[in-house]
Structure formats: structure tokens, C-alpha cells
py3Dmol code that shows the C-alpha trace and the ligand (Angstrom):
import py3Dmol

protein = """\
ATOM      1  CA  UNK A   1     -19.346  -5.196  15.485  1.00  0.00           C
ATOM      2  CA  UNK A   2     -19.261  -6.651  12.290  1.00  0.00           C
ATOM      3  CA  UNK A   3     -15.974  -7.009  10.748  1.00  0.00           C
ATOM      4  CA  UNK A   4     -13.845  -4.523   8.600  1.00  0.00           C
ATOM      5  CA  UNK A   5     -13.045  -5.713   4.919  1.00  0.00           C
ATOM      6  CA  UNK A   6      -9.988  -4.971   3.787  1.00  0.00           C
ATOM      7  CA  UNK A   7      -9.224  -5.504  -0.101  1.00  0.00           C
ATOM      8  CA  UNK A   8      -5.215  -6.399  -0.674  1.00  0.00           C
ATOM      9  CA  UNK A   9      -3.626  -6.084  -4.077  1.00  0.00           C
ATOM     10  CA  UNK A  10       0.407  -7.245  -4.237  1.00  0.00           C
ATOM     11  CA  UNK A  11       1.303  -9.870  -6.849  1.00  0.00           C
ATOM     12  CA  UNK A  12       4.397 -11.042  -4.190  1.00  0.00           C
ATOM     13  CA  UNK A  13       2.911 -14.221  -3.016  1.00  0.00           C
ATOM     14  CA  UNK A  14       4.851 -14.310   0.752  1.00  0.00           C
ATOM     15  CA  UNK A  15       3.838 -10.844   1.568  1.00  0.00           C
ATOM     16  CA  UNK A  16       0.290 -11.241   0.405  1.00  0.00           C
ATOM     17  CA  UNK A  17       0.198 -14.562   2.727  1.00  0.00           C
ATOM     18  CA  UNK A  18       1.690 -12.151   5.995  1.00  0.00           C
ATOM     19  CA  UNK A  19      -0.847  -9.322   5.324  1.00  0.00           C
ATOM     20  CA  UNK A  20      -3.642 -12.556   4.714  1.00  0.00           C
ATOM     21  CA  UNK A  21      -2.662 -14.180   7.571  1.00  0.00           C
ATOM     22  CA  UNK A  22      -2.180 -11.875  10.348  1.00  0.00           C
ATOM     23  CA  UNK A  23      -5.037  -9.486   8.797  1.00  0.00           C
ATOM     24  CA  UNK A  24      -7.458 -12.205   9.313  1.00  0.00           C
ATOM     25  CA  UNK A  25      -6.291 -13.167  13.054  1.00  0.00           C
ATOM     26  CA  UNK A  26      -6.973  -9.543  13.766  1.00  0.00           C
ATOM     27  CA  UNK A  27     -10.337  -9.751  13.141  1.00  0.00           C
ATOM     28  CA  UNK A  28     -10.654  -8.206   9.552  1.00  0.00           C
ATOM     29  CA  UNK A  29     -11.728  -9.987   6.346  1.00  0.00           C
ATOM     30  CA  UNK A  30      -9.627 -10.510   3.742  1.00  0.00           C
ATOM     31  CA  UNK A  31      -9.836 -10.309  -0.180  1.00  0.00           C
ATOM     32  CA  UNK A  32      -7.290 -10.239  -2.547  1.00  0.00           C
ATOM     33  CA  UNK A  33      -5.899  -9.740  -6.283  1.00  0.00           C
ATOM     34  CA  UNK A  34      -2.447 -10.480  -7.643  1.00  0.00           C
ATOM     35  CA  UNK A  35      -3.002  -7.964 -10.090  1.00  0.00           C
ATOM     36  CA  UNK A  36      -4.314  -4.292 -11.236  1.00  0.00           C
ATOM     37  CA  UNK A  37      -6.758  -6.081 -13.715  1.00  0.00           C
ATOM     38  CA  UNK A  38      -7.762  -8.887 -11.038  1.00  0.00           C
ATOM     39  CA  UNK A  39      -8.428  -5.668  -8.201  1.00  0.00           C
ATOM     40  CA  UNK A  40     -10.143  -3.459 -10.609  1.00  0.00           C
ATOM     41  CA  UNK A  41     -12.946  -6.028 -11.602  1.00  0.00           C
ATOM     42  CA  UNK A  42     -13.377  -7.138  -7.550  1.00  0.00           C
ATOM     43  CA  UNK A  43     -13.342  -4.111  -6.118  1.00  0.00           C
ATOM     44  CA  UNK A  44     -16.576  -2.441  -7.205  1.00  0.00           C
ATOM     45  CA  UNK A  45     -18.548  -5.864  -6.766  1.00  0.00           C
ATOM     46  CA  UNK A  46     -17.440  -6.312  -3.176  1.00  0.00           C
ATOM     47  CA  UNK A  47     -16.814  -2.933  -2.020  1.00  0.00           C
ATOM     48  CA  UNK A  48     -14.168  -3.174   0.841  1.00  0.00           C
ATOM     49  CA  UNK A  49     -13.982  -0.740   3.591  1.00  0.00           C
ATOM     50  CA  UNK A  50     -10.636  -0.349   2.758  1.00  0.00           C
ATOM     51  CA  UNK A  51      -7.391  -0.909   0.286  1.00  0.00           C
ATOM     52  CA  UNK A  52      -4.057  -1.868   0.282  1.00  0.00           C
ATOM     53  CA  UNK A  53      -2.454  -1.272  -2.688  1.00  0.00           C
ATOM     54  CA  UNK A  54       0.819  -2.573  -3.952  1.00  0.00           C
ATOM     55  CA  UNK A  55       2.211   0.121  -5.916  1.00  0.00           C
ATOM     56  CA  UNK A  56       4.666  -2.032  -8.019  1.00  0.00           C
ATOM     57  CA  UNK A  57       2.663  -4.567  -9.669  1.00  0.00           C
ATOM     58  CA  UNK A  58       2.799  -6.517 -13.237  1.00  0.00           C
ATOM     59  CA  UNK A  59       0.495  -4.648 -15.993  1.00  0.00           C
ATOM     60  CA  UNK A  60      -1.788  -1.909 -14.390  1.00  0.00           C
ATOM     61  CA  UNK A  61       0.677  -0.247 -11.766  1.00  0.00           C
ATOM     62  CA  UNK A  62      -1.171   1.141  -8.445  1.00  0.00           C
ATOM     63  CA  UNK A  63      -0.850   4.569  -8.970  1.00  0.00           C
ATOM     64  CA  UNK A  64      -3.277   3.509 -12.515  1.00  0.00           C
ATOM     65  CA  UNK A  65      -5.038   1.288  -9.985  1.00  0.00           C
ATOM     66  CA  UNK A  66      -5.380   4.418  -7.473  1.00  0.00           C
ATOM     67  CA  UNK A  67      -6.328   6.591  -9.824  1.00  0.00           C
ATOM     68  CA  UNK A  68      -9.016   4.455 -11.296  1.00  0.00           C
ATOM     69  CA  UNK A  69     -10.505   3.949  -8.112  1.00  0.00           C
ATOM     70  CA  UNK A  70     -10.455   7.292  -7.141  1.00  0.00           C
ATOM     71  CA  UNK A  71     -11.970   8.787 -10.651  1.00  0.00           C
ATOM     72  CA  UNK A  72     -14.852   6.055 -10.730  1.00  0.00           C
ATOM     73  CA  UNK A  73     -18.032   7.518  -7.682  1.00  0.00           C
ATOM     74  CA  UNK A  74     -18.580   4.231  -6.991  1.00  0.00           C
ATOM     75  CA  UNK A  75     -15.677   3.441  -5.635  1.00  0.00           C
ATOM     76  CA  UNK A  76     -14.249   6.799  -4.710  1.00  0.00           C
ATOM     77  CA  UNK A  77     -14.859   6.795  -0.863  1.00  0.00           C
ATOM     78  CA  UNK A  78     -12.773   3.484  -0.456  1.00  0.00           C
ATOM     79  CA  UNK A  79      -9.805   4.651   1.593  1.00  0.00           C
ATOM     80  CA  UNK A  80      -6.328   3.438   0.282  1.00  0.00           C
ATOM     81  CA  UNK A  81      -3.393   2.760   1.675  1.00  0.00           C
ATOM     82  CA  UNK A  82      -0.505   2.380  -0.631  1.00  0.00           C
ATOM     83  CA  UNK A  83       2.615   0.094  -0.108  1.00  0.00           C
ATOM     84  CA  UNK A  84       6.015   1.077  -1.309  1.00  0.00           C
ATOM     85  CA  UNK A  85       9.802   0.730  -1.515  1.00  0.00           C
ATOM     86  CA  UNK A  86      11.523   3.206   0.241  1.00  0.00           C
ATOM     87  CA  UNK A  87      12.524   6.172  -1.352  1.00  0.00           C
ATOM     88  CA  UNK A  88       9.518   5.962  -4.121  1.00  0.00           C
ATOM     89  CA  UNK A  89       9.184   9.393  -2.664  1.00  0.00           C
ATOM     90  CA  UNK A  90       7.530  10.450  -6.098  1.00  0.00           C
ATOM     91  CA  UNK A  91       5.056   7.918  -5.975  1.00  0.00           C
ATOM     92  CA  UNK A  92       3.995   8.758  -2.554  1.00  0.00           C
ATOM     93  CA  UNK A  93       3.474  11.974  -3.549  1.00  0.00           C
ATOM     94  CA  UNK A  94       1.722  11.502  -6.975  1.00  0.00           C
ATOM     95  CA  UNK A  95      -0.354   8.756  -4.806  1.00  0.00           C
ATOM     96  CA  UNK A  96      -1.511  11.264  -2.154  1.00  0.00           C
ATOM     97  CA  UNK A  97      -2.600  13.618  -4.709  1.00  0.00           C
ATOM     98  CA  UNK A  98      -4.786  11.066  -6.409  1.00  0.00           C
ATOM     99  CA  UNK A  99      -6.487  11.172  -3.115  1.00  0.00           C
ATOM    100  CA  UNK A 100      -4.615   7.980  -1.795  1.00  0.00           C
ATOM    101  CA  UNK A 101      -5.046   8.052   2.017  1.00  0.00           C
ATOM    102  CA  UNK A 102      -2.039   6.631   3.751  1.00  0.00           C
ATOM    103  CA  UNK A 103       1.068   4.843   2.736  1.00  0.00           C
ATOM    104  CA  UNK A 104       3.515   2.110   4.402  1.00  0.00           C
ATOM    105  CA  UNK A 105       7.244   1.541   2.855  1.00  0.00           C
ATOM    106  CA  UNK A 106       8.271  -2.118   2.565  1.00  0.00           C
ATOM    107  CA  UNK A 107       9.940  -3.858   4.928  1.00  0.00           C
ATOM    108  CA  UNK A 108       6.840  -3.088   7.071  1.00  0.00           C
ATOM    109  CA  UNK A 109       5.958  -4.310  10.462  1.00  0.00           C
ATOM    110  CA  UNK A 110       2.523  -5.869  10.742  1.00  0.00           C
ATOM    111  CA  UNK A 111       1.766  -4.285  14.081  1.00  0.00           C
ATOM    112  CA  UNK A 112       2.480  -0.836  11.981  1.00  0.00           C
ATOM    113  CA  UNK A 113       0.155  -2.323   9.457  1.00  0.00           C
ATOM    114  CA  UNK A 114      -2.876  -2.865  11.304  1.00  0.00           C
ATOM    115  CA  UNK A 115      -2.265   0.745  13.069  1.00  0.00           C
ATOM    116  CA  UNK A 116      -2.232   2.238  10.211  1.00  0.00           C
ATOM    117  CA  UNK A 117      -5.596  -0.117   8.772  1.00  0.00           C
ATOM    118  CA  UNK A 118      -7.378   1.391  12.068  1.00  0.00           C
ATOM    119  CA  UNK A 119      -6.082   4.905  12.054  1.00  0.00           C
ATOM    120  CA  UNK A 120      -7.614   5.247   8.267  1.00  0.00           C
ATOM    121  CA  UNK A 121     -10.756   3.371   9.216  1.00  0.00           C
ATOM    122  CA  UNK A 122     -10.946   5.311  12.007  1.00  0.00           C
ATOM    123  CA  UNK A 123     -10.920   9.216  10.350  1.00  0.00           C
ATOM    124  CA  UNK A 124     -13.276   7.869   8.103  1.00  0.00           C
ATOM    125  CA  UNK A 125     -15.770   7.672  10.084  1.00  0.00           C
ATOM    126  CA  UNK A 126     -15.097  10.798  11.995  1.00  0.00           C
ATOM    127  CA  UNK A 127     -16.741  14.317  10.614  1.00  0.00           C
ATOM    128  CA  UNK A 128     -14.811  16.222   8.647  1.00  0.00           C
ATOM    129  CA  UNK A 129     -13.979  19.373  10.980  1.00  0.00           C
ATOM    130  CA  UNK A 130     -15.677  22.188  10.047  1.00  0.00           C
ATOM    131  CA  UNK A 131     -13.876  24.652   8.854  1.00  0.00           C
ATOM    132  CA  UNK A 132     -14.998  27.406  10.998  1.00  0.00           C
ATOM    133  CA  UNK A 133     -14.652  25.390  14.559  1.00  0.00           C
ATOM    134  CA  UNK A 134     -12.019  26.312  16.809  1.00  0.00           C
ATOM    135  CA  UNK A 135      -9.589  23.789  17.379  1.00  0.00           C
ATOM    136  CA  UNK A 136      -7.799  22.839  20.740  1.00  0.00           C
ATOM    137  CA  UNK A 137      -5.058  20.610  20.709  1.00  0.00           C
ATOM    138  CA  UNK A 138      -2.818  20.446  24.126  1.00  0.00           C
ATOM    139  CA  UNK A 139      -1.302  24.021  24.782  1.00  0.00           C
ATOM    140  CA  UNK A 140      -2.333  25.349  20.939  1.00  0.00           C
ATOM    141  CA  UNK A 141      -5.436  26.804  20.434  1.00  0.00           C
ATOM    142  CA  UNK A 142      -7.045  27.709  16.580  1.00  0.00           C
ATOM    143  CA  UNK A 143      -9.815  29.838  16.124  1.00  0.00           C
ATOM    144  CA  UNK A 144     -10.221  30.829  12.333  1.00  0.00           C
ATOM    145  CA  UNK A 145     -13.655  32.921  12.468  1.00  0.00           C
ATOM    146  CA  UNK A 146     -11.040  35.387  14.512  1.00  0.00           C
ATOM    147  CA  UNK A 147      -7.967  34.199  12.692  1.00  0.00           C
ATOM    148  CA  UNK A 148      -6.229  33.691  16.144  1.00  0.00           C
ATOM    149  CA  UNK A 149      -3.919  31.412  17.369  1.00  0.00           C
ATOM    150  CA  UNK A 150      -2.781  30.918  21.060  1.00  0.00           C
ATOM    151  CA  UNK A 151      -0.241  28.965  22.530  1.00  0.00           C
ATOM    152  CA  UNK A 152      -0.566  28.313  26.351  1.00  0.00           C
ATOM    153  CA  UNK A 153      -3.398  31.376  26.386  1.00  0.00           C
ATOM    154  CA  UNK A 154      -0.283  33.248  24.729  1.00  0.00           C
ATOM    155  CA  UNK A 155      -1.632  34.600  21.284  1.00  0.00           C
ATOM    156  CA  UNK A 156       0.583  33.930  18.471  1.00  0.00           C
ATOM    157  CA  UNK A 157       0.969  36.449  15.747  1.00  0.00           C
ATOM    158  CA  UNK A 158       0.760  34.714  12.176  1.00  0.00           C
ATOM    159  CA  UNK A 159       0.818  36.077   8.710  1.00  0.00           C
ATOM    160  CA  UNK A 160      -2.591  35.169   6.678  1.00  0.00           C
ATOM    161  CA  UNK A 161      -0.285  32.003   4.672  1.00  0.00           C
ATOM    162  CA  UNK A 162       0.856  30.794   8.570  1.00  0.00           C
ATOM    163  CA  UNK A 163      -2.380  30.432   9.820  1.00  0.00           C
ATOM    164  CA  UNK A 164      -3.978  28.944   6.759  1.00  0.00           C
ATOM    165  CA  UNK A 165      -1.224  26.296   6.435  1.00  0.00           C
ATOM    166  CA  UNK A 166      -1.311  25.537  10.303  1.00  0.00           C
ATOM    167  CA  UNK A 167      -5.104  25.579  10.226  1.00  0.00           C
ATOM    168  CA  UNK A 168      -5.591  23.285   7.558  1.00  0.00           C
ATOM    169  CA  UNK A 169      -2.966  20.676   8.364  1.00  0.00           C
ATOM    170  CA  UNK A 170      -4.529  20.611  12.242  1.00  0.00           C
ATOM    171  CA  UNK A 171      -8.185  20.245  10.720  1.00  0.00           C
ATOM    172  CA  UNK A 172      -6.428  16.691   9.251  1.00  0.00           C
ATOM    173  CA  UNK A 173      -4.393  15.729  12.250  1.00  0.00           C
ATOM    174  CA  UNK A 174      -2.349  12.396  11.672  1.00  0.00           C
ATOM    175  CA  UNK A 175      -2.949  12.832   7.495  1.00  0.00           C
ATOM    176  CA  UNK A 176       0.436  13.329   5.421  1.00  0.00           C
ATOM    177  CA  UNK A 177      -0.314  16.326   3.386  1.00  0.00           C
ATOM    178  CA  UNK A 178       1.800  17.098   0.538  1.00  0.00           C
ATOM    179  CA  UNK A 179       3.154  20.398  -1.062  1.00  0.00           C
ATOM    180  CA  UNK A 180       0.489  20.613  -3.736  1.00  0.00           C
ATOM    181  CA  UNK A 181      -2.023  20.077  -1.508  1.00  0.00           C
ATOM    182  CA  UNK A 182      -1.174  22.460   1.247  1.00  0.00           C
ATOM    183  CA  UNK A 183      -0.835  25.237  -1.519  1.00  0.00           C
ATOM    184  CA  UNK A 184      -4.551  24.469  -2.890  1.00  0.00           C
ATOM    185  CA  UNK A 185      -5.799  24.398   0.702  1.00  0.00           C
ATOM    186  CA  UNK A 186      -4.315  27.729   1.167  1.00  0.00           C
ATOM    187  CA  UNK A 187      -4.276  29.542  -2.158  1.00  0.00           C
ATOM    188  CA  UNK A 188      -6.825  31.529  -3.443  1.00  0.00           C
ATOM    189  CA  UNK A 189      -5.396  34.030  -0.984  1.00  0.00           C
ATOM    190  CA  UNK A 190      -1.815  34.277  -1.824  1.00  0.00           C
ATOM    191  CA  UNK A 191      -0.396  32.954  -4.841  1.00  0.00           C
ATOM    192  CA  UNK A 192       2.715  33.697  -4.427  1.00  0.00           C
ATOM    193  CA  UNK A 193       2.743  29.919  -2.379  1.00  0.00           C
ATOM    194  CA  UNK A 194       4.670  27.658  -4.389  1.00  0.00           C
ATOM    195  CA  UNK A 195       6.864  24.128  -2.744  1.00  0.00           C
ATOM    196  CA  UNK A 196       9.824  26.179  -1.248  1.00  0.00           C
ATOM    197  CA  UNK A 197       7.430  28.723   0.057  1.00  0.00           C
ATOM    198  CA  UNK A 198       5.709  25.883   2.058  1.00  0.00           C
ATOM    199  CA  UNK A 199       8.868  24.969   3.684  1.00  0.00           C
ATOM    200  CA  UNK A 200      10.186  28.725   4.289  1.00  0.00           C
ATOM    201  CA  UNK A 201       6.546  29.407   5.553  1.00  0.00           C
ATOM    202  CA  UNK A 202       6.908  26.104   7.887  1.00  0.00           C
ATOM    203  CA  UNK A 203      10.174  27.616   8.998  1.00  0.00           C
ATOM    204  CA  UNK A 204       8.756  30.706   9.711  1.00  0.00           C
ATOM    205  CA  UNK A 205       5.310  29.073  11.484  1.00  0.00           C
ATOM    206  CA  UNK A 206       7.276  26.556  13.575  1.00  0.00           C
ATOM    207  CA  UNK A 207       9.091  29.155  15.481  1.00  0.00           C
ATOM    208  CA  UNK A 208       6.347  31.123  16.418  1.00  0.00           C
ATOM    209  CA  UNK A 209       4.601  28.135  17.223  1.00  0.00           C
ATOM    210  CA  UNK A 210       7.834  27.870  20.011  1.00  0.00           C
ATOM    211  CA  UNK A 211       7.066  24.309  22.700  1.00  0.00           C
ATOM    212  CA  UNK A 212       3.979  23.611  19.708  1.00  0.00           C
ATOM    213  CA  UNK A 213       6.723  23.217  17.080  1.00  0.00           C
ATOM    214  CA  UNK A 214       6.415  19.920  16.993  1.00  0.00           C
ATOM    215  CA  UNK A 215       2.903  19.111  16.111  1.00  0.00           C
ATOM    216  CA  UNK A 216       4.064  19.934  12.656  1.00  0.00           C
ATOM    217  CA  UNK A 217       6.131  16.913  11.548  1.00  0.00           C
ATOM    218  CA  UNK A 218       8.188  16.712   8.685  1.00  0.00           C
ATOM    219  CA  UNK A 219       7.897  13.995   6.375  1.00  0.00           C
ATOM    220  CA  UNK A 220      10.958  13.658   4.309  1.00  0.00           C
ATOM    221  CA  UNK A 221      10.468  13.969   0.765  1.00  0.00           C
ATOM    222  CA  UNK A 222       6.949  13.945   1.190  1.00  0.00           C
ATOM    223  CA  UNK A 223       5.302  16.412   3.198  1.00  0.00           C
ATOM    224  CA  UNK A 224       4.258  17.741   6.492  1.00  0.00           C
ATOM    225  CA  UNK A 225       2.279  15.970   9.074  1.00  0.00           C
ATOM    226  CA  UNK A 226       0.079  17.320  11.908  1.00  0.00           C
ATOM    227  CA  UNK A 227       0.719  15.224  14.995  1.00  0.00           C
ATOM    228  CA  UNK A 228      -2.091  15.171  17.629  1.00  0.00           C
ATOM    229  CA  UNK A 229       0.344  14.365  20.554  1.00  0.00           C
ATOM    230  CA  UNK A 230       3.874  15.517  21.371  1.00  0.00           C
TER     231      UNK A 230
END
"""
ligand_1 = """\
1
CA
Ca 4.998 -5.658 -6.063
"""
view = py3Dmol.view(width=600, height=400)
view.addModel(protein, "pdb")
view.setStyle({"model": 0}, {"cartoon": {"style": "trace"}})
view.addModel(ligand_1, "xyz")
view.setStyle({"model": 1}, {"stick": {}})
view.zoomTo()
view.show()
């Protein structure tokens, strides 16, 4: 197997050397920048398999950084996982909608690190599910061609906005999905859907959902999460 690059931008030296060190005794290589400038002119020469991204750095900042990345084809497929204080909430957000993958709040813990390096790496590489397959995930079963949803063989009655929030956040299981993006997912049909109607409809979709509740996880201040495993 040849070895997974992973790309770090932070400009604070002693968590740059952690990520460095225990990165590269986990088998990945390591690059890095100090800055958004520094990042910007490496990245598209060596073309990592993945980023971590420092959202508070000197000049550039990473949501610029993100967004630059993101815009450019080139580098556009590069998954990136952002780092972040806790409670940059907004950031998170306006990161994920840049088309940021994944994010980890500072302090971190490395092990949570290189879970969350693998987990990315890992979708990747996976098909995207096709929109029309049914889906089958422990006692909850999705079939959109006939819009049904069953719940230990029990079918589930959902309104059209139900099913196409529940649908598209188990098509990206383990992927935070914000607000914004569950309304463009599922708009088109109803646009009446705006951010409090995503968390009324959530209300609404959990407790039909009953003992599968909990596959939808919230993710305070963020979003909603589709968890694979109870
Ligand atoms: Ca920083």
C-alpha cells in the first residue's frame, strides 16, 4: 500500500510538531506550511490526498485557504479537514459549505485525529450512493424509487420533506451536514424549508423513526449527522 499524504497547514509550531510526529509514526507522509500563502503555492505542486487546515492562521485565514482550494479544479477533490477552537460554530459551518469535509476542535486527541484522517480517506474512495438504491442500515430500511421507509419491516409513514431529509443524510452516513445544505438537498420540492424547518422537520422525523431515532445525531450548532451504528 503506498502511503497516504497528508498536507498540514497551522502556523503553531508545537501542534504542527504533534500532528508531524505522530502522523508520520502512523504510516502517513507528512508536508507542511506555516501559512495560507506557504499552503496555497505547495498544495497544487504536490497534491496531497488530504488536508488539514488550521482555520486561524496569520494573513490568508483557512476558510480563504478552503475556499481557494475548493474553487481552483485542480485541487478541488482534495478532502479537508478543518481544525478549530471550540465554539467557532460559524466557521464550521461557513467551512462545510465551502465543501470542507470534516472538522476537529482544538484540544484534539491524536487517536481522534488519525480516525478522523481515515474515515475521510476512506468515503473518498467509496462510490457515491446512488441516489435511487435502497438503503439498509440495521432495523431501517430506505427505498426512494417507492418513497418508503421501514423500520423493523414496520413501514414508516413520512411526509415528502421527512423522507428527503432522512434519505439524503443516510446516503452520507458519518458526514456532518449543515442546515443550508440539507435544504438544497431537499428543495426544489418544498420551499417552504428554511433552518428552523430542518429542526421542526427533524423533530417530527425522529419520532416516527421511534428505536431508529438515533441514527440522526445532532451536532450542536452545526448540523445533523447520520450515524451508521447505534
Ligand atoms: Ca492557528
Amino acid at each position: 500500500m503506498t502511503k497516504k499524504h497528508i498536507f498540514i497547514v497551522e502556523d503553531e509550531e508545537d501542534i504542527l510538531e504533534i500532528l508531524r510526529y505522530n502522523l508520520s509514526s502512523s504510516g502517513f507522509t507528512v508536508t507542511t506550511a506555516t501559512d495560507g500563502e506557504e499552503a496555497l503555492a505547495a498544495i497544487p505542486k504536490s497534491m496531497p490526498d488530504l488536508v488539514i487546515l488550521d482555520l486561524m492562521l496569520p494573513g490568508i485565514d483557512g476558510l480563504d485557504i478552503c475556499r481557494k482550494l475548493k474553487a481552483d479544479p485542480q485541487t478541488a477533490g482534495i478532502p479537508i479537514i478543518m481544525l478549530t477552537a471550540r465554539g467557532d460554530e460559524s466557521d464550521i459551518v461557513a467551512g462545510l459549505e465551502l465543501g470542507a469535509d470534516d472538522y476537529i476542535t482544538k484540544p484534539f486527541s491524536i487517536k481522534v485525529v488519525i480516525a478522523r484522517i481515515r474515515a475521510v480517506l476512506r468515503r473518498k474512495e467509496q462510490p457515491p450512493v446512488d441516489a435511487d438504491a435502497p438503503l439498509s442500515i440495521g432495523d431501517l430500511v430506505i427505498d426512494p424509487r417507492r418513497r418508503e421507509v421501514r423500520v423493523k419491516g414496520r413501514p414508516v409513514d413520512l411526509t415528502f420533506t421527512e423522507f428527503g431529509i432522512l434519505h439524503f443524510l443516510a446516503r452520507h452516513p458519518g458526514w456532518v451536514m449543515t442546515r443550508d445544505q440539507i435544504i438544497d438537498a431537499v428543495r426544489g420540492n418544498d420551499y417552504a424549508v428554511t433552518d428552523r424547518a430542518v429542526d421542526v422537520q427533524v423533530v417530527g422525523l425522529r419520532k416516527k423513526l421511534g428505536e431508529c431515532a438515533e441514527h440522526i445525531e445532532t451536532v450542536r450548532g452545526v448540523g445533523y449527522r447520520f450515524k451508521e451504528f447505534r
